[in-house]
C-alpha positions in Angstrom: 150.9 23.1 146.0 150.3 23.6 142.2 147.4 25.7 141.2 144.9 23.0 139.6 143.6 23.1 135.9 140.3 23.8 137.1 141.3 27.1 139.2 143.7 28.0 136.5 140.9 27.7 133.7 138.3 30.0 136.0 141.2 32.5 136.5 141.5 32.8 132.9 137.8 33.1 132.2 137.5 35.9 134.7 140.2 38.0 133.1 138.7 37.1 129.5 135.7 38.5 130.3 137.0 42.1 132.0 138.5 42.5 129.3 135.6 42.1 127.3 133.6 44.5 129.8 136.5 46.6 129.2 136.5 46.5 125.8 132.9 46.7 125.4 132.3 50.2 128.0 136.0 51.7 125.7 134.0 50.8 122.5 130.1 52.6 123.9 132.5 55.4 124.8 134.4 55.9 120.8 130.9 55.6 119.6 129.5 58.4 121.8 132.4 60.4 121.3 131.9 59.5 117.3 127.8 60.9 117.7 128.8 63.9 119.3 131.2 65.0 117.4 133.9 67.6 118.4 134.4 70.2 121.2 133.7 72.6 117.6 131.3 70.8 116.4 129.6 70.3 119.8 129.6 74.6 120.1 128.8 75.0 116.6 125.7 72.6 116.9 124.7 74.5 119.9 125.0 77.4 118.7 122.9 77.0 115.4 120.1 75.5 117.3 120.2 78.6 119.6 120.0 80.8 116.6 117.2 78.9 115.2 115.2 79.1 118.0 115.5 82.9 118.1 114.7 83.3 114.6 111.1 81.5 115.4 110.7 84.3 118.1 111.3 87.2 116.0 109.8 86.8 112.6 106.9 88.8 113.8 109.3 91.3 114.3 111.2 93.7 117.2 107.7 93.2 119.7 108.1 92.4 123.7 106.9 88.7 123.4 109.3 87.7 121.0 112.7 89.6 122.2 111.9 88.1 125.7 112.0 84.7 124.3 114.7 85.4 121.8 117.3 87.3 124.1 117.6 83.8 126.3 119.2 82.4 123.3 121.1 84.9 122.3 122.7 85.7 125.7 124.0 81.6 125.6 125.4 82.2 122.0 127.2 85.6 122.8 127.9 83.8 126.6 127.7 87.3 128.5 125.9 88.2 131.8 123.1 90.3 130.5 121.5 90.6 127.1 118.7 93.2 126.6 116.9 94.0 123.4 115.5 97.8 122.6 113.5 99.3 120.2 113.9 103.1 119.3 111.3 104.1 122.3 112.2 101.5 125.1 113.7 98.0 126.6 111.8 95.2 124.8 113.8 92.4 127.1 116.2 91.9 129.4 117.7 88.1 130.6 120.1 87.9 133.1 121.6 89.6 135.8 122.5 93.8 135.5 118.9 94.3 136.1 119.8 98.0 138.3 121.4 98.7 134.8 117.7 98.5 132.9 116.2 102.1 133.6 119.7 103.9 132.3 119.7 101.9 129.2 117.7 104.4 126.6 120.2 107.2 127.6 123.0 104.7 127.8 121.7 103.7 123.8 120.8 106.9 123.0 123.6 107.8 120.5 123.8 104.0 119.0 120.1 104.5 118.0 120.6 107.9 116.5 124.0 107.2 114.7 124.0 103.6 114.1 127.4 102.9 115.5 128.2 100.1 118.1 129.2 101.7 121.2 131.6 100.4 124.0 131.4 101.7 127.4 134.2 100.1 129.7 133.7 98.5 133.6 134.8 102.7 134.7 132.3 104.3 132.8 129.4 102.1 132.6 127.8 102.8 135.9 129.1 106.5 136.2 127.4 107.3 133.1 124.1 105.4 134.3 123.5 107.4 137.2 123.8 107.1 140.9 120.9 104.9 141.6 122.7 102.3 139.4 125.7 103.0 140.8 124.6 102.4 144.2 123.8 98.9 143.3 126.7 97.6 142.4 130.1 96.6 144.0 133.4 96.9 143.0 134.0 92.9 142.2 130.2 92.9 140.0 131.2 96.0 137.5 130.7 95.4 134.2 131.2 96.7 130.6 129.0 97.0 128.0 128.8 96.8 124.1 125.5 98.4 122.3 125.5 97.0 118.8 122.7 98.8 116.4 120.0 97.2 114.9 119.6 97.9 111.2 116.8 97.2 109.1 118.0 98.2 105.5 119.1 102.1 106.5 116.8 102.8 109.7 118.0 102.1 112.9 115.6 100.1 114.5 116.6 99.2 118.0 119.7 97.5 119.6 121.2 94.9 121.4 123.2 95.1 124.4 125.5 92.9 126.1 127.2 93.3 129.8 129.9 91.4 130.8 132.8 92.0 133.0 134.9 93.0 130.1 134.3 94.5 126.6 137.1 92.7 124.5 137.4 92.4 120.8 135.3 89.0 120.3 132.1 90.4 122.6 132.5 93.6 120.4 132.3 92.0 117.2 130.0 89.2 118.5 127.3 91.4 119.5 127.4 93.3 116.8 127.1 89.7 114.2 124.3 89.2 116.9 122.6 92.4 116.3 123.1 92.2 112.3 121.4 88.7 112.5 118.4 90.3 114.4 117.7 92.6 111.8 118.0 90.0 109.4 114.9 88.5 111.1 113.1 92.4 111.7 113.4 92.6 107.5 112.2 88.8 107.0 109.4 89.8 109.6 108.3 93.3 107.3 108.6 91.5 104.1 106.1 89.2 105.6 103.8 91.8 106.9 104.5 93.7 103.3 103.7 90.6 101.3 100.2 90.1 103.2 99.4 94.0 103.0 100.0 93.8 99.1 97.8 90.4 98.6 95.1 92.1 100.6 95.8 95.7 98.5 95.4 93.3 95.4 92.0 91.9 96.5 90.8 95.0 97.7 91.6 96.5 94.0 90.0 93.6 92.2 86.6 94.5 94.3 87.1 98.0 94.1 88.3 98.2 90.3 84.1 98.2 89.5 81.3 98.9 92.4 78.6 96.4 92.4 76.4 99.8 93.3 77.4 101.8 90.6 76.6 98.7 88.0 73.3 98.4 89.2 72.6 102.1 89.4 73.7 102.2 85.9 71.7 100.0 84.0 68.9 100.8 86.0 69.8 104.7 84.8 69.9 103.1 81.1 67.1 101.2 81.0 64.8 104.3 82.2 65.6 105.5 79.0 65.0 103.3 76.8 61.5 104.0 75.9 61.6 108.0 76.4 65.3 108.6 75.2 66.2 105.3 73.0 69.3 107.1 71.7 70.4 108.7 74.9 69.7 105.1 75.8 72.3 104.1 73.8 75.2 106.4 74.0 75.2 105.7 77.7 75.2 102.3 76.8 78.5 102.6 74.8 79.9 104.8 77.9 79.0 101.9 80.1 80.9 99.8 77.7 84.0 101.8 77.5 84.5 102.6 81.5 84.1 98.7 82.6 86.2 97.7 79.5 89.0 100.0 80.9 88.5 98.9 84.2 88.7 95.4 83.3 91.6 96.2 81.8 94.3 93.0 82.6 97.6 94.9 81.2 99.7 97.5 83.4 99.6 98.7 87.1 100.1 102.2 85.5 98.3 104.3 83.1 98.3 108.1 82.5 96.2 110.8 83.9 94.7 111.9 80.9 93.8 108.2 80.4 92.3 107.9 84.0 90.6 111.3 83.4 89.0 109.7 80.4 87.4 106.9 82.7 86.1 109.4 84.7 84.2 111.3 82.5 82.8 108.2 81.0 81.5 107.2 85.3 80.2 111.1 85.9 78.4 111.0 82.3 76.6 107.8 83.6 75.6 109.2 87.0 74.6 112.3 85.7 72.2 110.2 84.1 70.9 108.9 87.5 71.5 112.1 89.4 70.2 114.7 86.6 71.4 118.3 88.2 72.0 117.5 91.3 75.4 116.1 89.9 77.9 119.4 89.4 81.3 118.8 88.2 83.9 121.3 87.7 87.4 120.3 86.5 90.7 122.4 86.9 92.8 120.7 85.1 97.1 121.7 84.1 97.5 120.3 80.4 101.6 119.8 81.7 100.8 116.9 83.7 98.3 114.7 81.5 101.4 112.5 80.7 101.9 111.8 84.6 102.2 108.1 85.1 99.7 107.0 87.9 98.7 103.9 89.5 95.5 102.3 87.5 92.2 103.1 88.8 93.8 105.5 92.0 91.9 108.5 90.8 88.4 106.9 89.8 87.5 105.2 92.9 88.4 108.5 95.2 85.3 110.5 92.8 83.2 107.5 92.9 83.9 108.2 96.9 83.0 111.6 96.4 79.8 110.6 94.4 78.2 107.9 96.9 79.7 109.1 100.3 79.9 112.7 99.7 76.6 113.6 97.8 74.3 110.9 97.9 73.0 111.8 101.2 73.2 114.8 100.8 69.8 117.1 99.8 69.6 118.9 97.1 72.4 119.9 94.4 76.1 118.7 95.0 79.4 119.9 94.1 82.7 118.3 93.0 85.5 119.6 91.5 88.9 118.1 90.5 91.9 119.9 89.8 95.5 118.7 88.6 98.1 120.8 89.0 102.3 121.4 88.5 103.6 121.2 92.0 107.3 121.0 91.3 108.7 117.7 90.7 105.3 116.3 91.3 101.6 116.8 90.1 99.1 117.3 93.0 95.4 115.8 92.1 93.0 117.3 94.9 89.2 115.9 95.1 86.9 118.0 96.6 83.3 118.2 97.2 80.9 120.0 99.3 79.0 117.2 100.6 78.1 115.0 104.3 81.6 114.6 104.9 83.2 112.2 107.1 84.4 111.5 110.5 88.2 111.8 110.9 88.9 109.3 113.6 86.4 106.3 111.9 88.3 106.9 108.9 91.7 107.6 110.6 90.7 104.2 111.7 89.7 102.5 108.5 92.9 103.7 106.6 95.2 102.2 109.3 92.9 98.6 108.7 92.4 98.9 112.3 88.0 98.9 111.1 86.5 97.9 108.3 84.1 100.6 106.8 82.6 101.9 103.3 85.5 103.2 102.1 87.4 100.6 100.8 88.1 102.9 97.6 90.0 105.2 99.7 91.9 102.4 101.9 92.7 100.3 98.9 94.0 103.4 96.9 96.2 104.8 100.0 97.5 101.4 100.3 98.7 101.5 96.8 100.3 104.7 96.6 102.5 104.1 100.4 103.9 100.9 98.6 104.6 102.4 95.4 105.8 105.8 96.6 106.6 105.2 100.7 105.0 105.9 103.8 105.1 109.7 103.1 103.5 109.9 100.1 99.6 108.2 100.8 96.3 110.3 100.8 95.7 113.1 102.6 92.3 113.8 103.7 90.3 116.9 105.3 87.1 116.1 106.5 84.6 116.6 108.8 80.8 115.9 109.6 78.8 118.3 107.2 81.7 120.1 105.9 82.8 118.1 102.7 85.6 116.6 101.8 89.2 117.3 100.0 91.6 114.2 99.0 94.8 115.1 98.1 97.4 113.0 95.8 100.5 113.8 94.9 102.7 111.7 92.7 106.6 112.3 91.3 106.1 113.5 87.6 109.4 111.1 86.7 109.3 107.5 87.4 111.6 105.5 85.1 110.5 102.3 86.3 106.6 103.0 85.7 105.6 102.6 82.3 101.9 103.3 81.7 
């Protein structure tokens, strides 16, 4: 019996409209595929967003919280079995499995931190050279390598990154180590923060330190007792006050000379001689072969007017300072001494390091400016004690071609 028109036409009509279910689930799939991209594009997506989100963790720099959040995403870019992040003193974080591995790991780093150079230990070696308790942990199926890739900020070594897998081949090697350069990265972008802040704060502290609200009140109150018994002693200290806040007003150069910031300071002694009469002795001890020294503006005035309102103030009776410059090789040593309450060396251990605020900004502000100009090595040194005076050493290169007074 012949099909009829009216089950031919709803045979049609249900092939017409698979395909069009066909068509439509085949075009939804293109248009995915299109979104997502590539396999490589896919990886390289993947990758960059893992990479990001470390960076986040560690621009505060190589500290516990932020490896242990960064070393997730870095174990899924370099795809290994353990990833652990050191400092130079210990493990900052450790994801994934290889944990019996985690106590050998400073000794097993040791000569990565101290050389610099990536180091490679293969499945054989790894847990011989970490000792028998690791050893005992492990099976023969589960032994792994390991590659230790240095961290460097600039030339220090800063720490390291490990990776464990069961095999050390060429693309873990140089993948850890791109990992580990790309840490550092972040470690510099984290102290370049930290140094930007510590010079905007050294800035602001030298703005308030550059002239003491004290000593201007002091002053003119020094002046104006003179003005009816000594009108012309009156007005030389007047011309005095004139010069040393002119100079210290100054808005040209982060450098002068020490002759010239000698000058200031005889101009600040002369006007609190005026306040403290005798009880203000000053004795100077000065080498005429390092006048021309270049030195940071204003480092040498604030560490006498220290001397002056820490120092001797409280102190009864007559008072002693004496300042010497000397030749000391390639650089010219500027000690500060006086004889007078002296100062607690923790509290102002403390204040330097801006761990506490105290009175002696003057010195905080001036060792701040010398370690960033100079280097760590080269702040103030300070002896001091409760009742027994104090001496401030500075020592600064003779030659600096960059520093133009």
């Amino acid at each position: 019996m012949p099909d009829s028109p009216v089950i031919t036409a709803a045979a049609i009509a249900v092939i017409a409209m698979a395909v069009a279910v066909v068509v439509g689930v085949g075009l939804k799939v293109l248009r995915s595929f299109r979104e997502l991209g590539t396999d490589a594009e896919r990886a390289t997506y993947k990758t960059l967003h893992a990479a990001s989100r470390a960076g986040q963790h560690l621009r505060t720099g190589l500290n516990p919280a932020g490896a242990a959040k960064a070393s997730r995403q870095l174990r899924t870019i370099l795809g290994c079995d353990a990833l652990a992040i050191t400092d130079t003193s210990g493990v900052l974080a450790w994801d994934g499995a290889a944990e019996e591995l985690r106590p050998a790991l400073m000794g097993l780093a040791a000569n990565v931190l101290e050389g610099g150079h990536t180091a490679v230990i293969p499945p054989g070696e790894l847990y011989m050279l970490a000792g028998d308790a690791a050893s005992r942990a492990i099976t023969p199926d589960l032994e792994r390598a390991a590659v230790i890739a240095p961290i460097k900020a600039g030339s220090r070594v800063v720490g390291a990154v490990a990776a464990f897998a069961p095999a050390a081949g060429a693309g873990l090697v140089r993948a850890t180590g791109e990992v580990a350069d790309w840490v550092a990265a972040q470690v510099e972008l984290a102290e370049l923060d930290a140094s930007r802040t510590l010079l905007m704060e050294a800035e602001v502290r030298a703005l308030r330190a550059q002239i003491s609200p004290h000593f201007i009140y002091n002053s003119l109150n020094a002046i104006a007792s003179f003005i009816n018994t000594d009108p012309v002693r009156a007005r030389e200290l007047v011309v005095e006050f004139a010069d040393f806040t002119r100079y210290s007003f100054r808005r040209h150069g982060d450098f002068t000379t020490l002759a010239e910031e000698l000058r200031c300071i005889d101009r600040y002694l002369l006007l609190e001689r005026a306040r403290f009469g005798d009880r203000l002795q000053v004795s100077l001890r000065i080498a005429p072969e390092v006048l021309s020294t270049v030195i940071p503006f204003l480092s040498l005035q604030p560490l006498v007017e220290n001397a002056v309102r820490h120092g001797l103030e409280a102190k009864e009776g007559p008072g002693h300072i004496t300042i010497a410059a000397n030749d000391s090789g390639a650089f010219a040593e500027v000690t500060i001494e006086d004889d007078g309450v002296g100062m607690d060396p923790e509290q102002l251990r403390s204040m330097l390091a801006g761990h506490s605020d105290g009175d002696h900004v003057g010195l905080r502000n001036v060792d701040a400016r010398l370690r960033q100009v100079y280097g760590e090595d080269n702040g103030l040194v300070i002896e001091t004690a409760p009742g027994e005076g104090t001496l401030i050493t500075m020592r600064v290169p003779k030659s600096q071609p960059g520093h133009d007074a």
